[in-house]
DSSP file (Angstrom, degrees, kcal/mol; ACC not computed):
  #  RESIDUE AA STRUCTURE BP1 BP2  ACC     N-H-->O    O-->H-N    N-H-->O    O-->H-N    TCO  KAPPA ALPHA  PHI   PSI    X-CA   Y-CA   Z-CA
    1    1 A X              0   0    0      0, 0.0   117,-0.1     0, 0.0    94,-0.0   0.000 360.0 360.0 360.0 135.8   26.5  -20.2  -38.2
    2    2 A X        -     0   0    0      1,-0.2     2,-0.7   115,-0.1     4,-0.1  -0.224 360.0-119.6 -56.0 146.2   25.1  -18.6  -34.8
    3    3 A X  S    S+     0   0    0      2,-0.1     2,-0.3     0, 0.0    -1,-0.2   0.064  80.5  95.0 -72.5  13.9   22.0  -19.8  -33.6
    4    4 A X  S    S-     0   0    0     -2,-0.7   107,-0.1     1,-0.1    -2,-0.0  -0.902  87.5 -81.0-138.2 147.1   20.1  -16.2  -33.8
    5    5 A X        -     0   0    0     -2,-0.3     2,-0.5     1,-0.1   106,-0.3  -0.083  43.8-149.5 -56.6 102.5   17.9  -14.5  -36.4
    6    6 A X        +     0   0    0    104,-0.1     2,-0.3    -4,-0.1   104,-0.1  -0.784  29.4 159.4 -93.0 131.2   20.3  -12.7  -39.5
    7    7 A X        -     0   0    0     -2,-0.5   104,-0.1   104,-0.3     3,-0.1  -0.996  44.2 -72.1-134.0 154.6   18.7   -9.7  -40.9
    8    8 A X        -     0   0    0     -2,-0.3   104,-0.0     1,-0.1    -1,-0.0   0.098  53.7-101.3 -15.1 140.8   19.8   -6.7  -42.9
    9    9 A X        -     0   0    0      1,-0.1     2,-0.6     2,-0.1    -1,-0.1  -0.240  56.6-144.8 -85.5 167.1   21.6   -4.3  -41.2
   10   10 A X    >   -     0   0    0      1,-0.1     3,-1.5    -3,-0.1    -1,-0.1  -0.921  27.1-134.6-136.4 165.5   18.4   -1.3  -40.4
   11   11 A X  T 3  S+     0   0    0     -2,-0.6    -1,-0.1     1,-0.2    -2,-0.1   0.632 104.7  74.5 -89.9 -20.9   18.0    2.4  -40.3
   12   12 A X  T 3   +     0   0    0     71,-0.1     2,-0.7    -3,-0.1    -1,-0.2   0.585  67.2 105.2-101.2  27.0   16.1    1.5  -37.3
   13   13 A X    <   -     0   0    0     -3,-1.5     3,-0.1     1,-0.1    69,-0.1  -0.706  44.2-169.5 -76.8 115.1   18.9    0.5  -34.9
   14   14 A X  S    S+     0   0    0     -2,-0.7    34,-1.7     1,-0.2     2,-0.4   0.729  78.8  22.4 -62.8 -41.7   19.7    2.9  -32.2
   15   15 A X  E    S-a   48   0A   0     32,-0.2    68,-2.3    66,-0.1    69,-0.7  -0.964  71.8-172.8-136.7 147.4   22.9    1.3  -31.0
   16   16 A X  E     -ab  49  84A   0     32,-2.2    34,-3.2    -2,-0.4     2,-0.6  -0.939  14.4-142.3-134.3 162.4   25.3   -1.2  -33.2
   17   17 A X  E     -ab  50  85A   0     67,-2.1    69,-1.7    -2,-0.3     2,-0.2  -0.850   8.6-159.7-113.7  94.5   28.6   -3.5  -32.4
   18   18 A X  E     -ab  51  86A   0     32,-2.6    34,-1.1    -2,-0.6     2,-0.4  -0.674   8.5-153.7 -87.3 139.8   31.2   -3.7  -35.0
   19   19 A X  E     +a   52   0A   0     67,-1.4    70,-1.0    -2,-0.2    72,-0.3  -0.806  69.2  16.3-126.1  71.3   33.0   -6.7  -34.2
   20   20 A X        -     0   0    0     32,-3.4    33,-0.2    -2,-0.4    -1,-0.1  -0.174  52.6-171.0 130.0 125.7   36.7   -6.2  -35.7
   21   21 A X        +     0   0    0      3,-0.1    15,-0.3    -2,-0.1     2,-0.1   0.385  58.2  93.1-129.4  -5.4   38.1   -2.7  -36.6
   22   22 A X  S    S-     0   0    0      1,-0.1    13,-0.3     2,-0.1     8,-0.2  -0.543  86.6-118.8 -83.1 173.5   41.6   -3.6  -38.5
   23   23 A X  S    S+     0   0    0      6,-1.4     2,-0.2    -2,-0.1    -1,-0.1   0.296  91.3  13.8 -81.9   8.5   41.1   -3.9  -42.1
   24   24 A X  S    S-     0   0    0      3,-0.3     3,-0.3     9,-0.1    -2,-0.1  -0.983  94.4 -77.1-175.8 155.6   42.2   -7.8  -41.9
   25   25 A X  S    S+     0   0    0     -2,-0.2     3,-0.1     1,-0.2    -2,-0.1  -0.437 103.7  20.0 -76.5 172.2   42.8  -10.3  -39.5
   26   26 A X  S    S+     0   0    0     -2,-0.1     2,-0.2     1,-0.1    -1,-0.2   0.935 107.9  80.9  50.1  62.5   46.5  -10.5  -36.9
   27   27 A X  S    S-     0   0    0     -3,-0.3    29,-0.3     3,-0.0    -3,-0.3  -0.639  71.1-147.7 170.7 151.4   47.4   -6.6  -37.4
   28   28 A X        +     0   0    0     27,-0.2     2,-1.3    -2,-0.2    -3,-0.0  -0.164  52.3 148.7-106.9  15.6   46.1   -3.4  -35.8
   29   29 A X        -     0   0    0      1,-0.1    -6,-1.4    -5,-0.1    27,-0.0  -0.391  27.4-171.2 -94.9  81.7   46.8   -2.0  -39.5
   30   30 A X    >   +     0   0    0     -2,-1.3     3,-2.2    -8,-0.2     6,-0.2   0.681  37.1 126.3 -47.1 -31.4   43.7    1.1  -40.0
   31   31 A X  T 3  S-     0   0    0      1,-0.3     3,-0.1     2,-0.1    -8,-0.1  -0.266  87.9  -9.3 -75.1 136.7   44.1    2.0  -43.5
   32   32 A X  T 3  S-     0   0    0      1,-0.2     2,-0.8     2,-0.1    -1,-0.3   0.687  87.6-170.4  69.2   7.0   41.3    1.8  -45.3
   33   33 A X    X>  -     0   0    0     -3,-2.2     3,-1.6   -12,-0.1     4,-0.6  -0.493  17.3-158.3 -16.2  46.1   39.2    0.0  -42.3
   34   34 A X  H >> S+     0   0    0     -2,-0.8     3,-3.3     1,-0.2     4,-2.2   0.653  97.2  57.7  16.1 -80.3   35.8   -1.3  -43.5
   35   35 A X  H 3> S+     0   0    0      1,-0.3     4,-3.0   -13,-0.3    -1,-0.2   0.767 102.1  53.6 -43.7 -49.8   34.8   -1.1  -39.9
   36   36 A X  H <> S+     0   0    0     -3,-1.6     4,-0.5   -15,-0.3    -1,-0.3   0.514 108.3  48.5 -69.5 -16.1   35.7    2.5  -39.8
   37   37 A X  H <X S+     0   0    0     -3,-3.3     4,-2.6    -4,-0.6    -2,-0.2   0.814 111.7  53.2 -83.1 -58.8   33.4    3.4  -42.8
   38   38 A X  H  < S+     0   0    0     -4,-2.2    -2,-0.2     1,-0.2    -3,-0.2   0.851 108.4  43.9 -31.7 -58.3   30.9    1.6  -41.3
   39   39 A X  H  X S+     0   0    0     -4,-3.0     4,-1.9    -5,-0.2    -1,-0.2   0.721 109.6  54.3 -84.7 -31.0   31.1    3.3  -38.1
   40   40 A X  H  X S+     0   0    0     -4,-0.5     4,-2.4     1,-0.1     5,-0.3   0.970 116.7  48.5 -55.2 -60.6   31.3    7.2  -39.8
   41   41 A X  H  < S+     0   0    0     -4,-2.6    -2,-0.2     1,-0.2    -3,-0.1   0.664 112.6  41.6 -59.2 -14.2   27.9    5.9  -41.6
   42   42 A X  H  4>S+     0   0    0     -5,-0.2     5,-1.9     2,-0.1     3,-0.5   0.755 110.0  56.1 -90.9 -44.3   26.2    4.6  -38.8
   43   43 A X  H ><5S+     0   0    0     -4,-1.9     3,-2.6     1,-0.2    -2,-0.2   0.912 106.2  58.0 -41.2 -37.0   27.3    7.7  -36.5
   44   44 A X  T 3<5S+     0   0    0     -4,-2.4    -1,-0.2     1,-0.4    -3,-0.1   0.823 101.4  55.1 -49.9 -38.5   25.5    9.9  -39.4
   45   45 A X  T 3 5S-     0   0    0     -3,-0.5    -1,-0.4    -5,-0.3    -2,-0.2   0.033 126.2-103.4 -96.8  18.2   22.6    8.1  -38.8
   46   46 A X  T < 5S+     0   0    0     -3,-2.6     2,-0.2     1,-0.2    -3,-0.2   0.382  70.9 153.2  81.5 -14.1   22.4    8.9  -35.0
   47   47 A X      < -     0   0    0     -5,-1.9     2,-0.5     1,-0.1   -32,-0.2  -0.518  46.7-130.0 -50.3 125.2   23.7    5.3  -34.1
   48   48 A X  E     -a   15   0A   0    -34,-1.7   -32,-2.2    -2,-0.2     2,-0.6  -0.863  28.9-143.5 -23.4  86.3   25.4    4.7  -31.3
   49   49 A X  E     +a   16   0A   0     -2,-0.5    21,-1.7   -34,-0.2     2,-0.2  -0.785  21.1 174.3 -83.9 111.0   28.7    2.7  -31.9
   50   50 A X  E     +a   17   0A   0    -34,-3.2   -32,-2.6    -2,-0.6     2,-0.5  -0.683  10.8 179.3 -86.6 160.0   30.4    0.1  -30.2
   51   51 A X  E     +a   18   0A   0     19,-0.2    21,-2.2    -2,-0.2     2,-0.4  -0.975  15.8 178.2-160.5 160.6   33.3   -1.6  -31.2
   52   52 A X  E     +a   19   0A   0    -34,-1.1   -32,-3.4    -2,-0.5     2,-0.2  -0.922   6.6 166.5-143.1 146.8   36.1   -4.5  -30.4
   53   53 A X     >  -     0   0    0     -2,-0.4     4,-0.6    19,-0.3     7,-0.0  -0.791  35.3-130.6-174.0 131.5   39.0   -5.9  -32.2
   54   54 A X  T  4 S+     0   0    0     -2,-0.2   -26,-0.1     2,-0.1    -1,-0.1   0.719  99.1  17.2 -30.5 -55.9   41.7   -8.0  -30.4
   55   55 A X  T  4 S+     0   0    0    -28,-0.2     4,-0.4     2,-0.0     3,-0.3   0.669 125.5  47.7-104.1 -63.8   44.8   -6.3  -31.7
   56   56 A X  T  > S+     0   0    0    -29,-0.3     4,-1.5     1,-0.2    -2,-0.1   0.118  72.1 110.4-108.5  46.4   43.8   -2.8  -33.0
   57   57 A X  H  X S+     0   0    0     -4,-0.6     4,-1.6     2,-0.2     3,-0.3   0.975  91.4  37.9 -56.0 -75.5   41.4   -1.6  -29.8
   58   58 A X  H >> S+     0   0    0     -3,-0.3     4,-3.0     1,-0.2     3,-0.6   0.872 113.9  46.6 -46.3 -40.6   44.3    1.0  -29.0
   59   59 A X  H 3> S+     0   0    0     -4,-0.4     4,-1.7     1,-0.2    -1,-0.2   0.955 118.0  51.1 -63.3 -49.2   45.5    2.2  -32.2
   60   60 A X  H 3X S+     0   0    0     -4,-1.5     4,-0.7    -3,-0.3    -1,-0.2   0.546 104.7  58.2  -8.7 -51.0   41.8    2.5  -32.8
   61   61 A X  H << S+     0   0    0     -4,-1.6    -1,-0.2    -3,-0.6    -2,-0.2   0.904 109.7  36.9 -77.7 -66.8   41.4    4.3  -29.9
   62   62 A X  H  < S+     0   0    0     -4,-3.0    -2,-0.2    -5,-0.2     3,-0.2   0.793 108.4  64.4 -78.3 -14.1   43.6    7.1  -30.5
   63   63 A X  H  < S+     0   0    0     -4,-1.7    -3,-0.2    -5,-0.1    -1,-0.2   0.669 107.0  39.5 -35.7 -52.6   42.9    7.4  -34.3
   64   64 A X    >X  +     0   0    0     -4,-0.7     3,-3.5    -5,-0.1     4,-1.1  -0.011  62.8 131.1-109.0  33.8   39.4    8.4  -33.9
   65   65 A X  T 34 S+     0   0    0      1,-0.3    -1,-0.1    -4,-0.2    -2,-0.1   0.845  82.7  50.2 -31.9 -26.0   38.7   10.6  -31.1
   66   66 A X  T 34 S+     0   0    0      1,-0.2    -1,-0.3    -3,-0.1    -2,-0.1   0.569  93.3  74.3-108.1  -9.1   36.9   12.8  -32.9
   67   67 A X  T <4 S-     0   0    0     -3,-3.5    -1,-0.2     1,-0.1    -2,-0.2   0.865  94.5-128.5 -78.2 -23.6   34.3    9.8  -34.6
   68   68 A X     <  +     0   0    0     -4,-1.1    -1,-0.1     1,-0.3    -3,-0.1   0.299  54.5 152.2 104.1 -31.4   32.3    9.4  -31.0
   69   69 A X        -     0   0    0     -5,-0.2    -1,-0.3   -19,-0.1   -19,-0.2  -0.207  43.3-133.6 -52.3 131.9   32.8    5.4  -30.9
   70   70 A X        -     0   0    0    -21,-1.7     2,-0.4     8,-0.0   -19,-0.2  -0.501  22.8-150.5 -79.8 161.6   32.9    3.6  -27.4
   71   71 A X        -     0   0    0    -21,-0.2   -19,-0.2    -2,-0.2     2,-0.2  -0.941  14.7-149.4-129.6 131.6   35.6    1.5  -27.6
   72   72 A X        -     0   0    0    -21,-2.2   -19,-0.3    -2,-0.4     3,-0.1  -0.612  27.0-152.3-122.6-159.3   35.6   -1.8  -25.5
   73   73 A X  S    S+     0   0    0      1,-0.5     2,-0.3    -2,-0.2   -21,-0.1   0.643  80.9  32.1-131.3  -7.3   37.4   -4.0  -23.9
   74   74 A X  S  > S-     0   0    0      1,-0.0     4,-1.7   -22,-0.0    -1,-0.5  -0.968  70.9-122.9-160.1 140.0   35.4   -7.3  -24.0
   75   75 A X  H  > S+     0   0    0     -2,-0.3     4,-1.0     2,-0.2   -23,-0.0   0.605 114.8  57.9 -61.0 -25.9   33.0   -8.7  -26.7
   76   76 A X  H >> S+     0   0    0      2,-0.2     3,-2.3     1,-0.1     4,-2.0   0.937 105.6  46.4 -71.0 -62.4   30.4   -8.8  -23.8
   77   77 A X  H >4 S+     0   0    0      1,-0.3     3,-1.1     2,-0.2    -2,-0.2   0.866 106.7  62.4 -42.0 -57.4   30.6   -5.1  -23.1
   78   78 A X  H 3< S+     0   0    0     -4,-1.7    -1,-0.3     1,-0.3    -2,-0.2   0.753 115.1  26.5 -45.8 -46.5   30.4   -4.4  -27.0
   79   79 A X  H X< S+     0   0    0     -3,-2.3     3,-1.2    -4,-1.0     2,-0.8   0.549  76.6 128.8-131.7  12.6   26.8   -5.8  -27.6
   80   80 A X  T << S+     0   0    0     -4,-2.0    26,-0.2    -3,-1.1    22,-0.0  -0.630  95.0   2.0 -54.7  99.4   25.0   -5.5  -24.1
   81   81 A X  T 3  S+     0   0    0     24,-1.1    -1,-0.2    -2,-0.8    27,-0.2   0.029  97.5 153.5 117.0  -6.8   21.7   -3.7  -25.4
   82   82 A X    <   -     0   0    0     -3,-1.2    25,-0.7    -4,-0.2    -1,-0.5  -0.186  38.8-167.3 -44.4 135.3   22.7   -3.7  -28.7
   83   83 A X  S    S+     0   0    0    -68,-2.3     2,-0.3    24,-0.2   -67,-0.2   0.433  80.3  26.3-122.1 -11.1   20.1   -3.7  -31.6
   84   84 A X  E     -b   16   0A   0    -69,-0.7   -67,-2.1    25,-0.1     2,-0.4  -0.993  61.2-168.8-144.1 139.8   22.8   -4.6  -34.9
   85   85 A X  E     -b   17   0A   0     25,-6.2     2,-0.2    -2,-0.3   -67,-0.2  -0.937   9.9-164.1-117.0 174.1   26.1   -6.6  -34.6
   86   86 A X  E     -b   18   0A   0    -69,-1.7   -67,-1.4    -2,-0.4    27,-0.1  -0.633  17.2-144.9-161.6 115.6   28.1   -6.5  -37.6
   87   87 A X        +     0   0    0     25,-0.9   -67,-0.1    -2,-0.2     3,-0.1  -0.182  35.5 158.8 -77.5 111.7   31.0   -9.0  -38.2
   88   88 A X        +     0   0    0      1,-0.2     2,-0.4   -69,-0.2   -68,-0.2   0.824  61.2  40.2-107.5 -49.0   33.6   -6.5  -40.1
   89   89 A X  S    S-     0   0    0    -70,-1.0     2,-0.3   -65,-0.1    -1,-0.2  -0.543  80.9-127.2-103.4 144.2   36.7   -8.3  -39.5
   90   90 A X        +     0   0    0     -2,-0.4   -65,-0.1    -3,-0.1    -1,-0.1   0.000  36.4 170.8-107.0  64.5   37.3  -12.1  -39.7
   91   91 A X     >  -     0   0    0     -2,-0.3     4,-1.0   -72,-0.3   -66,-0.1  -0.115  28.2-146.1  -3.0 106.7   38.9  -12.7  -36.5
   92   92 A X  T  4 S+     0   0    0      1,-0.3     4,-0.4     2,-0.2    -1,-0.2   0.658 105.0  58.7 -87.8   4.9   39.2  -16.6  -35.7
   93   93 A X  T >4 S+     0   0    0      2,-0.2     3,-0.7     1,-0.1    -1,-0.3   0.818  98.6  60.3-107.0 -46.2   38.8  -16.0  -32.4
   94   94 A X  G >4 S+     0   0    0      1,-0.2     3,-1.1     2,-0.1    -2,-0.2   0.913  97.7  61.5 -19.6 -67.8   35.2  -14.3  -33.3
   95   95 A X  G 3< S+     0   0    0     -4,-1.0    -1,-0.2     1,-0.3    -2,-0.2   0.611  99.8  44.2 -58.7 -26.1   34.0  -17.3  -34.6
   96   96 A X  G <  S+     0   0    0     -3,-0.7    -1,-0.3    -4,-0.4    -2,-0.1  -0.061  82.8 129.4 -92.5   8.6   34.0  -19.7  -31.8
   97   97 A X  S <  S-     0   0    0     -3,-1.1     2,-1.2     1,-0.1    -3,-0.0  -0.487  81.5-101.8 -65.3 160.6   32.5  -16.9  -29.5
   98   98 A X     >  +     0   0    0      1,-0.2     4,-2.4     2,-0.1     5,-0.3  -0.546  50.8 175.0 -97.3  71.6   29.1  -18.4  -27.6
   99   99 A X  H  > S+     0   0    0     -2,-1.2     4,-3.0     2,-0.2    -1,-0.2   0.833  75.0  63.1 -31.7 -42.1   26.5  -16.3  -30.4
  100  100 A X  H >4 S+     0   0    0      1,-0.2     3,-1.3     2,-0.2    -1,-0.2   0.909 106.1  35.0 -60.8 -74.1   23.6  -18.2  -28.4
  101  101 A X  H >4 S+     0   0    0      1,-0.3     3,-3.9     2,-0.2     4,-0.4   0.921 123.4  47.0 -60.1 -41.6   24.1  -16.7  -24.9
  102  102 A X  H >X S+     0   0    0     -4,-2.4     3,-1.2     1,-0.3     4,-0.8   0.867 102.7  60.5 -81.7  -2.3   25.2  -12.8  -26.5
  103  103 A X  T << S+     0   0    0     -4,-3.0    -1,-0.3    -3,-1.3    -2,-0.2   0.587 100.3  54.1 -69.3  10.6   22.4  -12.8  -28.8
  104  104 A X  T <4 S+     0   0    0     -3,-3.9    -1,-0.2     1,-0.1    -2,-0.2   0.305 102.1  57.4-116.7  20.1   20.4  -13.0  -25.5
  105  105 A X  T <4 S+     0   0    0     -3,-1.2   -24,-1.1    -4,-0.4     2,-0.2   0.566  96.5  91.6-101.4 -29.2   22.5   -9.6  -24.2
  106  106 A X     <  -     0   0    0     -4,-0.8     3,-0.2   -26,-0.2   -23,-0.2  -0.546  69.5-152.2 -82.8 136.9   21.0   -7.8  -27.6
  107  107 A X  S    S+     0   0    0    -25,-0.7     2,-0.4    -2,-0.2   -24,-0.2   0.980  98.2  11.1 -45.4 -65.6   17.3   -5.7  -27.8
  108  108 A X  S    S-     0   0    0    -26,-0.3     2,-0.7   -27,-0.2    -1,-0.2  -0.960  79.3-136.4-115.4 121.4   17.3   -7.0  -31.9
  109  109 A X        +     0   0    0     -2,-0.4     2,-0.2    -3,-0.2   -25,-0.1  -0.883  36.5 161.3-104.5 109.3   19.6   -9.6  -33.2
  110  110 A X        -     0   0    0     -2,-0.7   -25,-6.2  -104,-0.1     2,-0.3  -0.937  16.2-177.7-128.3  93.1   20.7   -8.1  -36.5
  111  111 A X        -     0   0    0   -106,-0.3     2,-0.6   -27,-0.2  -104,-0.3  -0.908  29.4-161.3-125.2 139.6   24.0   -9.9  -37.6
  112  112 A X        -     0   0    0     -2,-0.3   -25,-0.9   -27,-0.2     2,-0.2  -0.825  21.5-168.2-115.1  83.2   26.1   -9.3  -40.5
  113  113 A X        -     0   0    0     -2,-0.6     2,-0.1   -27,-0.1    -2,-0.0  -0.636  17.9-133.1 -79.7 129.3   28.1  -13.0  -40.5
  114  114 A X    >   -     0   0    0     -2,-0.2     3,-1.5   -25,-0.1   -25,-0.0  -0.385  38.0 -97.0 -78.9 173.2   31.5  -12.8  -43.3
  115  115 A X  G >  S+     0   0    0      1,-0.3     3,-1.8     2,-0.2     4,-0.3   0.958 121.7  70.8 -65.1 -68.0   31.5  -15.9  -45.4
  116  116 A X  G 3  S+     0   0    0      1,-0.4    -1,-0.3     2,-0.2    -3,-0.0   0.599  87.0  64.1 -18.1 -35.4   34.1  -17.6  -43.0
  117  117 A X  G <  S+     0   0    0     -3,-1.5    -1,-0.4     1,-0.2    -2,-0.2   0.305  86.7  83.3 -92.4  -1.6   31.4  -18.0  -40.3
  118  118 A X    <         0   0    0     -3,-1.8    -2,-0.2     1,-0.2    -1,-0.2   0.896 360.0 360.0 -92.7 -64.5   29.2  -20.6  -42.8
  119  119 A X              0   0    0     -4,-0.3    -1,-0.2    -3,-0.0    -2,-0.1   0.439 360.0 360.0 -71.4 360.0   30.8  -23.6  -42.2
């Protein structure tokens, strides 16, 4: 588990990082997305989304033109200034990311960890 303070995701986050946008890991495969629910519900709320995934960045990319999500290119980019991250897909590549040094790129470390990330 990352070294940095988990709390509920909050209504008072200005900008969030979804971390994974396919509905599963090793496929770019959209339907039915978590990540993409997520990110219509945060947008609602005035949030400012960024978001990474490994595989399904492009597909991603051209799918939602119309939701307003930055798309990025690099895990760094995604949560510089960032007030919520939220682990939607479980990526193995995620997990072994250095959490210490980017929770120290975010305003509020607000992390949403999947079960996978516990051990």
């Amino acid at each position: 588990m990352p070294d940095c303070s988990i709390k509920a995701a909050s209504e008072d986050a200005d900008s969030a990082y979804l971390n994974g946008i396919a509905f599963k890991p090793d496929t770019d495969d959209l339907r039915d997305a978590p990540a993409l629910d997520i990110a219509r519900r945060l947008i609602e709320r005035k949030v400012k989304v960024k978001a990474h995934d490994p595989i399904a960045l492009e597909r991603a990319r051209e799918l939602t033109l119309d939701l307003g999500i930055v798309f990025c290119d690099t895990v760094l980019e995604t949560v510089e200034d960032a007030d919520a991250v939220v682990l939607v897909t479980e990526w193995p590549g995620y997990r072994d990311l250095p959490w210490d040094d980017i929770c120290k790129h975010m305003h509020t470390t607000l992390v949403s960890c999947q079960a996978s990330f516990d051990g």
